[in-house]
MARZA-247827 format. One record per atom (N, C-alpha, C): x, y, z; atom name. Coordinates in nm, 3 decimals. Example, Ala and Ser with C-alpha at 12.3 -4.5 7.8 and 13.67 -1.06 7.14 Angstrom:
# MARZA-247827
TIDO      c1      c2      c3 atome
TIDO   1.319  -0.569   0.780     N
TIDO   1.230  -0.450   0.780    CA
TIDO   1.320  -0.330   0.780     C
TIDO   1.285  -0.225   0.708     N
TIDO   1.367  -0.106   0.714    CA
TIDO   1.290   0.003   0.787     C
//
This chain:
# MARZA-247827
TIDO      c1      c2      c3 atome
TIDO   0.085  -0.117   0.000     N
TIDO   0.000   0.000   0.000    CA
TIDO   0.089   0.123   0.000     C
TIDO   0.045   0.235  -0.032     N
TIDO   0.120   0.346  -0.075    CA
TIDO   0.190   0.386   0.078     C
TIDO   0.302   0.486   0.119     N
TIDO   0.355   0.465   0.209    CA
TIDO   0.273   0.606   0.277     C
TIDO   0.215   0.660   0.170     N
TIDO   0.182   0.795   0.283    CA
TIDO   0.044   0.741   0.370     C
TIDO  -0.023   0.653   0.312     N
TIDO  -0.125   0.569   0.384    CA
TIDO  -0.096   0.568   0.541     C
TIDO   0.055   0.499   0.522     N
TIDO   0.149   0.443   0.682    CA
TIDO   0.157   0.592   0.776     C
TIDO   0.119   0.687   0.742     N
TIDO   0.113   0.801   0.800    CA
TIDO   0.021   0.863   0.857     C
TIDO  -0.068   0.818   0.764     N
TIDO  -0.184   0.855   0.813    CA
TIDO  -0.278   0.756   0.877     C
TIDO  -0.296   0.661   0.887     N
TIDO  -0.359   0.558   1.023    CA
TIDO  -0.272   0.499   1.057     C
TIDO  -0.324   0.449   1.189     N
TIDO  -0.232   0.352   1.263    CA
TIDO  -0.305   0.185   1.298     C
TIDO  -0.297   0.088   1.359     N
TIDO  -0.350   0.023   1.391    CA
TIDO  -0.479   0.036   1.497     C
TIDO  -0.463   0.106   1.567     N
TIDO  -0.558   0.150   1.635    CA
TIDO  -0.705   0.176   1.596     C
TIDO  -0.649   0.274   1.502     N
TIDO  -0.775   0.347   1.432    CA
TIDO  -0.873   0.288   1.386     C
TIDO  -0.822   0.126   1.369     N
TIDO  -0.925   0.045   1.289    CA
TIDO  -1.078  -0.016   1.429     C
TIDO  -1.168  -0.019   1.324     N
TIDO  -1.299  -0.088   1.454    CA
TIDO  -1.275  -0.229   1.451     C
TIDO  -1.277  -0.294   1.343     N
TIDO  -1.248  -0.464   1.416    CA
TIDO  -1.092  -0.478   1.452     C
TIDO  -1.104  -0.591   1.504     N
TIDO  -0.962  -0.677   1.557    CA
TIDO  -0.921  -0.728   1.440     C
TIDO  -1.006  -0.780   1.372     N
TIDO  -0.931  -0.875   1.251    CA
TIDO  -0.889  -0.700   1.160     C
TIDO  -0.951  -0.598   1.147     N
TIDO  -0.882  -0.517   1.066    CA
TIDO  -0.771  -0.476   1.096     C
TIDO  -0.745  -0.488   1.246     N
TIDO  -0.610  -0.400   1.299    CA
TIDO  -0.534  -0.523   1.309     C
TIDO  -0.540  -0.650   1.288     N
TIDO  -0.458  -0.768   1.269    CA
TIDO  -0.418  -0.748   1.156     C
TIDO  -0.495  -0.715   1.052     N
TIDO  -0.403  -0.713   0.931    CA
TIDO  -0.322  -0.609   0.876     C
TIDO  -0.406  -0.505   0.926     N
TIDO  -0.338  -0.367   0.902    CA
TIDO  -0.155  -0.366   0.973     C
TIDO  -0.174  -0.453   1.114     N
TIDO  -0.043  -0.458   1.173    CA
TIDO   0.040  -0.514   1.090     C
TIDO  -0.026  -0.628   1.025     N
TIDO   0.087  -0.743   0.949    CA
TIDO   0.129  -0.655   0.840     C
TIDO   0.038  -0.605   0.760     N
TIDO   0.069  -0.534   0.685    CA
TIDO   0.153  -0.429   0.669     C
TIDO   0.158  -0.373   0.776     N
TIDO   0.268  -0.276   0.820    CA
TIDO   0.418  -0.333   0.841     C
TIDO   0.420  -0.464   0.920     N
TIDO   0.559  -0.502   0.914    CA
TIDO   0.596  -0.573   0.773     C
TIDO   0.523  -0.574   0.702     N
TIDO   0.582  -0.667   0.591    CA
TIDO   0.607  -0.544   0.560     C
TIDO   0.515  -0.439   0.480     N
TIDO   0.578  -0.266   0.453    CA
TIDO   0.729  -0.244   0.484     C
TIDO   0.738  -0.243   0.657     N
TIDO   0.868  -0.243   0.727    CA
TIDO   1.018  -0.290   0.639     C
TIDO   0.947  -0.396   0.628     N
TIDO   1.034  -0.490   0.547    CA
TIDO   1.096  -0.506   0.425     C
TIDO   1.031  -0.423   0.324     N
TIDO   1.027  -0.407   0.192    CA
TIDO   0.971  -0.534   0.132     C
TIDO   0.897  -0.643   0.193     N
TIDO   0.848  -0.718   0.167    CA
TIDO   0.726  -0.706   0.102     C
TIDO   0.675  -0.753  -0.020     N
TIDO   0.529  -0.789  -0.072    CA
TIDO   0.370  -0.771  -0.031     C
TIDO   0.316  -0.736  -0.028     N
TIDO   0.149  -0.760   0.021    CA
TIDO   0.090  -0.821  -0.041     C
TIDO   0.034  -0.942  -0.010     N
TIDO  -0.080  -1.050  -0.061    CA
TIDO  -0.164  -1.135   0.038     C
TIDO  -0.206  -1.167  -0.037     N
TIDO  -0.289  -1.248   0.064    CA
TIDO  -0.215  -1.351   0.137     C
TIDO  -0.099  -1.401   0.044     N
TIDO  -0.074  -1.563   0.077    CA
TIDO   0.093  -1.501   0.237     C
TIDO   0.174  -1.355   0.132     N
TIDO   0.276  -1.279   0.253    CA
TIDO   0.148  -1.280   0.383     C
TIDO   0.094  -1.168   0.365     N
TIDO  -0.021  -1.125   0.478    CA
TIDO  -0.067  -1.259   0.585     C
TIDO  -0.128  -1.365   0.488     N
TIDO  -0.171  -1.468   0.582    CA
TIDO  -0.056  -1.544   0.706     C
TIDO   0.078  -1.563   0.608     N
TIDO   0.235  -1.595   0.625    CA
TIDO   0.262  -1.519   0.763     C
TIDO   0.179  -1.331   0.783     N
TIDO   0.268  -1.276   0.862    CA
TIDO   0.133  -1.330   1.000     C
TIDO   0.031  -1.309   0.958     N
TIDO  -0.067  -1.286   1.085    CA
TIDO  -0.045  -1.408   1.119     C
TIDO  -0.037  -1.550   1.049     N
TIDO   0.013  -1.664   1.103    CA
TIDO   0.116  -1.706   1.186     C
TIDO   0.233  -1.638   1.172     N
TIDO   0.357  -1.631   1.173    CA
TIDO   0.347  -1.569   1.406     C
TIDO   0.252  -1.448   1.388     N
TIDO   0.272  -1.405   1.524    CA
TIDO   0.109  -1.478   1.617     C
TIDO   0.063  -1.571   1.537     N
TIDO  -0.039  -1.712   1.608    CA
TIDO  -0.189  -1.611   1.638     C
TIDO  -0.216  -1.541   1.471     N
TIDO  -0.341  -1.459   1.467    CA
TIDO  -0.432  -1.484   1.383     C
TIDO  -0.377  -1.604   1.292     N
TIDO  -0.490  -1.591   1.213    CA
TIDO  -0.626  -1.625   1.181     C
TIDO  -0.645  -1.736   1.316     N
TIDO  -0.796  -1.735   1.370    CA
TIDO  -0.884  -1.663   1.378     C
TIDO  -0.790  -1.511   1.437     N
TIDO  -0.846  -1.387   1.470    CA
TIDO  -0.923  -1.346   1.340     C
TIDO  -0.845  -1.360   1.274     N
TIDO  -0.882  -1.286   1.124    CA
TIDO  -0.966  -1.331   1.012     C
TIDO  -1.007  -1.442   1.093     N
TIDO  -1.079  -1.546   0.975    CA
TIDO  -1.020  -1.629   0.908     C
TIDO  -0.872  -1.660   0.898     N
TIDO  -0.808  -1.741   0.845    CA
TIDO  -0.745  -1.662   0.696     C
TIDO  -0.707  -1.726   0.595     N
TIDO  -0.697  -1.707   0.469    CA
TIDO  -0.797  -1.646   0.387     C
TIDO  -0.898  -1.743   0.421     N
TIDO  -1.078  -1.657   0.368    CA
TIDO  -1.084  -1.532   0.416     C
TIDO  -1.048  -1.479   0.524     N
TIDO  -1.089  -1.359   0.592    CA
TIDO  -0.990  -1.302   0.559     C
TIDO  -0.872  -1.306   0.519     N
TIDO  -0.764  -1.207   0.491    CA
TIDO  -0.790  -1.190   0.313     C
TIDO  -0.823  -1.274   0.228     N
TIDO  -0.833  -1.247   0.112    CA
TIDO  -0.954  -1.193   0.092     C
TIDO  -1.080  -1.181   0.130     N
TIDO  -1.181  -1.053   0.140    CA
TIDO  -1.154  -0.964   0.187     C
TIDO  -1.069  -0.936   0.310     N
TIDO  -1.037  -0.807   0.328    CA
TIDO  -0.947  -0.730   0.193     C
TIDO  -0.850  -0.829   0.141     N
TIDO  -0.741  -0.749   0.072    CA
TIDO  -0.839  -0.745  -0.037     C
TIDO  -0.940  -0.819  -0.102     N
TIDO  -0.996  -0.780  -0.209    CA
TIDO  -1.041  -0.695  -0.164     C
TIDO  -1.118  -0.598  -0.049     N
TIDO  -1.186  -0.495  -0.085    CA
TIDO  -1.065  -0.354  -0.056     C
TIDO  -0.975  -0.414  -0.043     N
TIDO  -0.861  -0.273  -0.052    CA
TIDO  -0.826  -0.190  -0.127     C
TIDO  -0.882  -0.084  -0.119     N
TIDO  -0.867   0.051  -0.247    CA
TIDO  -0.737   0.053  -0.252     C
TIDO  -0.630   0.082  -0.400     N
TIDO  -0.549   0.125  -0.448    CA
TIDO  -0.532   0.311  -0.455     C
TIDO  -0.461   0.344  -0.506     N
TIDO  -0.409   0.456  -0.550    CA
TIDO  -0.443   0.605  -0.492     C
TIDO  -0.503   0.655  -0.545     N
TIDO  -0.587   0.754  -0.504    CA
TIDO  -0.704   0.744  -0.392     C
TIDO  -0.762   0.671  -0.432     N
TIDO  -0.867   0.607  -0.354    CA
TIDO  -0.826   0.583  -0.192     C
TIDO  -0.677   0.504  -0.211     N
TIDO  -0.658   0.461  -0.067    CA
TIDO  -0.610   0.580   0.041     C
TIDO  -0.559   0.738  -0.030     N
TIDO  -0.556   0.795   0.065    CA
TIDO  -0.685   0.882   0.108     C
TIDO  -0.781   0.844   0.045     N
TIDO  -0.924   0.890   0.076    CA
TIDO  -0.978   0.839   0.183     C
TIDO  -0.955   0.674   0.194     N
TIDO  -1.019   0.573   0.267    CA
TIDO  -0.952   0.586   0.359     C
TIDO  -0.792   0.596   0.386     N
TIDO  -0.709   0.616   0.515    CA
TIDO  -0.763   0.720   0.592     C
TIDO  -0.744   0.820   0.550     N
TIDO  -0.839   0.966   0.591    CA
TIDO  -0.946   0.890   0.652     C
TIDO  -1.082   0.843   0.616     N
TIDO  -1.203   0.823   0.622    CA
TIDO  -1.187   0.700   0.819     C
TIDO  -1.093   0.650   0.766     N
TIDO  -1.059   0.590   0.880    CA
TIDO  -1.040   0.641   1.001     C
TIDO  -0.922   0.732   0.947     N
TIDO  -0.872   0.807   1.077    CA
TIDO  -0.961   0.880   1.141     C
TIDO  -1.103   0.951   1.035     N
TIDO  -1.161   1.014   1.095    CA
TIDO  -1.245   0.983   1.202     C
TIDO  -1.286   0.842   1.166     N
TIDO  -1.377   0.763   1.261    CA
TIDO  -1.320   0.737   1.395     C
TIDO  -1.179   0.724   1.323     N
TIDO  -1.138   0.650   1.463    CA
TIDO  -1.161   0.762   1.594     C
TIDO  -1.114   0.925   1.478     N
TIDO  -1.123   0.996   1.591    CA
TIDO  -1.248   1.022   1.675     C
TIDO  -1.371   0.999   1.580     N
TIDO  -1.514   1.004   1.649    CA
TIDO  -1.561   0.891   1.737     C
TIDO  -1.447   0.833   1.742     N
TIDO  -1.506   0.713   1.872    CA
TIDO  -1.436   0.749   1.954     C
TIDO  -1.287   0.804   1.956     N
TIDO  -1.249   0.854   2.075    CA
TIDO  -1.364   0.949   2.143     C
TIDO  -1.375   1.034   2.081     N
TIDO  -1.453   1.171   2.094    CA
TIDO  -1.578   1.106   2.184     C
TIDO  -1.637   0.989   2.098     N
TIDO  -1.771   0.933   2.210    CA
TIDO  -1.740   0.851   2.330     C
TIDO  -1.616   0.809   2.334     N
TIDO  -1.568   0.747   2.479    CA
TIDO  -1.553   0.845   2.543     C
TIDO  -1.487   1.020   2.503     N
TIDO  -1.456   1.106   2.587    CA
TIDO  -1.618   1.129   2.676     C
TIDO  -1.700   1.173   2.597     N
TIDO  -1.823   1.235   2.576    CA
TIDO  -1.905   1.155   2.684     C
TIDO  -1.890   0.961   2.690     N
TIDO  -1.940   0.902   2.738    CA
TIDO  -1.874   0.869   2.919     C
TIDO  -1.777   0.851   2.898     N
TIDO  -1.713   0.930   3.042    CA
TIDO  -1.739   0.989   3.083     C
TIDO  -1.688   1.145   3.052     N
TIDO  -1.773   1.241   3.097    CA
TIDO  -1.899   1.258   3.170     C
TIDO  -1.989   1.232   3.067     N
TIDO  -2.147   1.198   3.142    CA
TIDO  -2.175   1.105   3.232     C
TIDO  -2.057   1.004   3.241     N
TIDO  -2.101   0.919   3.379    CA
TIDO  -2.048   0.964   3.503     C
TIDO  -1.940   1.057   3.493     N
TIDO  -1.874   1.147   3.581    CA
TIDO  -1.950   1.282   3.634     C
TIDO  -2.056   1.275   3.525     N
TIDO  -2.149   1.396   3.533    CA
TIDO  -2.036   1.553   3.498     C
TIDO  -1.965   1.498   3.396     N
TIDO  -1.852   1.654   3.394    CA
TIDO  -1.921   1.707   3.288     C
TIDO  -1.921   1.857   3.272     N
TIDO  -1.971   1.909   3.189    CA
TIDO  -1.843   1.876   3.021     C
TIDO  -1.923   1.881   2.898     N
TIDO  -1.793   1.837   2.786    CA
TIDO  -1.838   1.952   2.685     C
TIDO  -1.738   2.055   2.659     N
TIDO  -1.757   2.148   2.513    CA
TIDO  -1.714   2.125   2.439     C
TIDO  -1.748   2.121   2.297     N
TIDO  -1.715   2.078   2.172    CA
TIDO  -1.681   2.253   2.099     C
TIDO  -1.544   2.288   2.026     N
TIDO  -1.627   2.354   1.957    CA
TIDO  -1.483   2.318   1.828     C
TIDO  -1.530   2.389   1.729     N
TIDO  -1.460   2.363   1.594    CA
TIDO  -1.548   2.332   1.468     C
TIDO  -1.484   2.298   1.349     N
TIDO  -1.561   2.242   1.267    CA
TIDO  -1.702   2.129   1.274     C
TIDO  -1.671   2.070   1.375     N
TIDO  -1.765   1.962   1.367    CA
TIDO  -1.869   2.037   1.454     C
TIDO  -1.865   2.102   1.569     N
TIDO  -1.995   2.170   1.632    CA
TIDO  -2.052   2.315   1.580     C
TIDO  -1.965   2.331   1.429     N
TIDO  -2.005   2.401   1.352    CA
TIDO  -2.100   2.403   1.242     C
TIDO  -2.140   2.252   1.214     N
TIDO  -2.159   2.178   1.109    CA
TIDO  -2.263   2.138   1.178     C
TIDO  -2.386   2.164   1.092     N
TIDO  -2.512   2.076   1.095    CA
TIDO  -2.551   1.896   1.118     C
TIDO  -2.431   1.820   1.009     N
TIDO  -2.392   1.715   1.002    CA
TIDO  -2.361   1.665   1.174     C
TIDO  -2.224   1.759   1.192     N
TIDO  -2.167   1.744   1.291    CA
TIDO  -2.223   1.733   1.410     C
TIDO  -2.350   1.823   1.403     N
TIDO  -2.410   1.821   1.568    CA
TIDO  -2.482   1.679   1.566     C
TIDO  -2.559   1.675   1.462     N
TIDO  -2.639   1.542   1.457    CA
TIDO  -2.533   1.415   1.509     C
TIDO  -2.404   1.406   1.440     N
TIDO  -2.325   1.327   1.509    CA
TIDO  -2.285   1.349   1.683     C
TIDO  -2.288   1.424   1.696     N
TIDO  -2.254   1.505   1.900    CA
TIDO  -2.373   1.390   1.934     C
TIDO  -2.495   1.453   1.891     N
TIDO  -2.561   1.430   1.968    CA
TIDO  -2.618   1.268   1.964     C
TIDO  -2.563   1.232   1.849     N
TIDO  -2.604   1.083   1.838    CA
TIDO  -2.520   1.034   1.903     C
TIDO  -2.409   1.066   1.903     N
TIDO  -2.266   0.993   2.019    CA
TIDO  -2.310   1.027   2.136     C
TIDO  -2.414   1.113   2.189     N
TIDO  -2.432   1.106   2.356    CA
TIDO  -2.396   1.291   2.379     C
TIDO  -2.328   1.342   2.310     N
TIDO  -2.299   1.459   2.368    CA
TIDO  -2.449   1.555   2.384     C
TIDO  -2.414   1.596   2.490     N
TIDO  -2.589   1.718   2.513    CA
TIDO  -2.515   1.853   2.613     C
TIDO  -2.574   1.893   2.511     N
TIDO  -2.564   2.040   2.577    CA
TIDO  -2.584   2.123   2.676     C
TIDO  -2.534   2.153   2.773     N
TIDO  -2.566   2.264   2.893    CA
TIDO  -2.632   2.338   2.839     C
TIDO  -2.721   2.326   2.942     N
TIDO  -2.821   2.502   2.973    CA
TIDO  -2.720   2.625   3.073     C
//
């Protein structure tokens, strides 16, 4: 995968386990100057006793088939990262409210029509 991808998400960022299993493997083979395929990929998540996790071979070769190339993939990296950051944001949000702490949002996203609808679907509510 392209290397500016490797910059822009991390393992973390991903929502399943089996995605951040492969995304990891994927990264050290990267590391490596080694290949990406299904059969390297399966080789690496196997290799550190994961690939149960991942669905096996079947589950690593649907994932890599639906893997955007080129252009595309620094769209989808982005798209990732962004999420990832909106689940932080709803763990903050959701803390918070069990702590009873007050939480302000402000920036683009509590600027944005879109955005509030997301606040408030993640739990965030507003002081009076």
């Amino acid at each position: 995968f392209p290397s500016h991808d490797i910059d822009v998400v991390s393992e973390q960022d991903f929502y399943r386990t089996a995605h951040q299993k492969v995304f990891a493997a994927m990264h050290r083979l990267w590391t490596r100057n080694e290949g990406i395929d299904v059969l390297t990929v399966s080789g690496e998540v196997g290799r550190v006793g994961e690939l149960e996790i991942v669905g096996g071979r079947a589950g690593i070769a649907e994932l890599l088939a639906d893997v955007v190339s080129g252009a595309q993939s620094v769209s989808h990296a982005k798209i990732v990262r962004e999420l990832s950051a909106l689940r932080a944001l709803q763990r903050i949000i959701q803390v918070a409210n069990q702590q009873a702490k007050p939480v302000s949002v402000c920036g683009e996203l509590a600027g944005d029509s879109i955005g509030v609808l997301i606040l408030l679907a993640m739990g965030y509510r507003r002081s009076v």
